[in-house]
C-alpha positions as CSV (number, residue, x, y, z in Angstrom):
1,X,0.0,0.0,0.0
2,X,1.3,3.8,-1.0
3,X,2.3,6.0,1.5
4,X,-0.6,8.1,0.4
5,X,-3.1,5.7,0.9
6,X,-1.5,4.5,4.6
7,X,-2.0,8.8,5.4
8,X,-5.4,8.4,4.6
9,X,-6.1,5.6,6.7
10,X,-4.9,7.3,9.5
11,X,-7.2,9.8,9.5
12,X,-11.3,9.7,11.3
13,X,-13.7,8.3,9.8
14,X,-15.4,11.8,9.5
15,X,-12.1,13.1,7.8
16,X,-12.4,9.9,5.5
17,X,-16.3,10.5,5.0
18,X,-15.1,14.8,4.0
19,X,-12.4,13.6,2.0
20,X,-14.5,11.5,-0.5
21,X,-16.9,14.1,-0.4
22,X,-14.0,16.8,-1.6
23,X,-12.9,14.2,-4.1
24,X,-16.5,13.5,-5.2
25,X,-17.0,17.2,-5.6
26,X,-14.1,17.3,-8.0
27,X,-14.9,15.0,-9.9
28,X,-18.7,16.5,-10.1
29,X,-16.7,20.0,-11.9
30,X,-15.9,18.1,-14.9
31,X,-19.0,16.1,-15.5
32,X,-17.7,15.7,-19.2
33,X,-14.7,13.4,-18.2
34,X,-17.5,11.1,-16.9
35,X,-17.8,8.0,-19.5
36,X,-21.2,6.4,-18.9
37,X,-22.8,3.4,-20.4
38,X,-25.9,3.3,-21.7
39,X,-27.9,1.8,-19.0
40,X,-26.2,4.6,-16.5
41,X,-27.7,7.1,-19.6
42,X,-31.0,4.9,-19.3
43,X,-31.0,5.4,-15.4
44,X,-30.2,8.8,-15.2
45,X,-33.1,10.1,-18.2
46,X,-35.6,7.7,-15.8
47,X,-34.6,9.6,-13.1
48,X,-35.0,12.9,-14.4
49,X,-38.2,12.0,-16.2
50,X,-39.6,11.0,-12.5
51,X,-38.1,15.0,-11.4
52,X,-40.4,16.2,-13.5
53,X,-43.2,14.3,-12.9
54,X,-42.8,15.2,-9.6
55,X,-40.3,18.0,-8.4
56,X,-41.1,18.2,-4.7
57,X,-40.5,14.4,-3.9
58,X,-36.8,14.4,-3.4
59,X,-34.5,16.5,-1.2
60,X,-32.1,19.0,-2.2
61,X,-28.2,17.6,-2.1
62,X,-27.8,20.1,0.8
63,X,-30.7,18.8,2.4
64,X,-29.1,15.0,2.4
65,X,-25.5,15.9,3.2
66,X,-26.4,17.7,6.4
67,X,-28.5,14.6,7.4
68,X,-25.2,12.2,6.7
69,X,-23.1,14.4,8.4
70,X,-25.1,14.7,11.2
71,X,-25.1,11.3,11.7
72,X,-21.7,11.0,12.5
C-alpha cells in the first residue's frame, strides 16, 4: 500500500467521509470526463423523467448531506 493511501487511513472516519466528499465534488466540476454506459444514460433520463413528474419528492443535495453528516 502507497504512502498516500497508509496517510489516509490514518485519519477519522469523518475526515475519510469529508475527503470522499472533496474528491466526489471534484470529480462532479468536470462532468464531461464522466464516461457512462448506456444503462447509467438509461437510469439517469428515468430519473429525471420521474423529477419532472414530480419535483417536490426528493431533497435538495444540501438537504441529504447535512443529514449524513449529522449522523456522524
Amino acid at each position: 500500500m502507497g504512502s498516500v493511501a497508509k496517510d489516509i487511513l490514518n485519519l477519522s472516519v469523518p475526515e475519510r467521509i469529508l475527503l470522499v466528499e472533496d474528491i466526489w465534488d471534484s470529480i462532479a466540476e468536470v462532468p464531461e470526463e464522466v464516461a457512462l454506459t448506456s444503462d447509467q444514460k438509461q437510469e439517469l433520463e428515468l430519473r429525471l423523467d420521474a423529477y419532472h413528474r414530480n419535483p417536490d419528492a426528493g431533497s435538495a443535495w444540501a438537504e441529504v448531506r447535512e443529514r449524513i453528516r449529522n449522523r456522524i
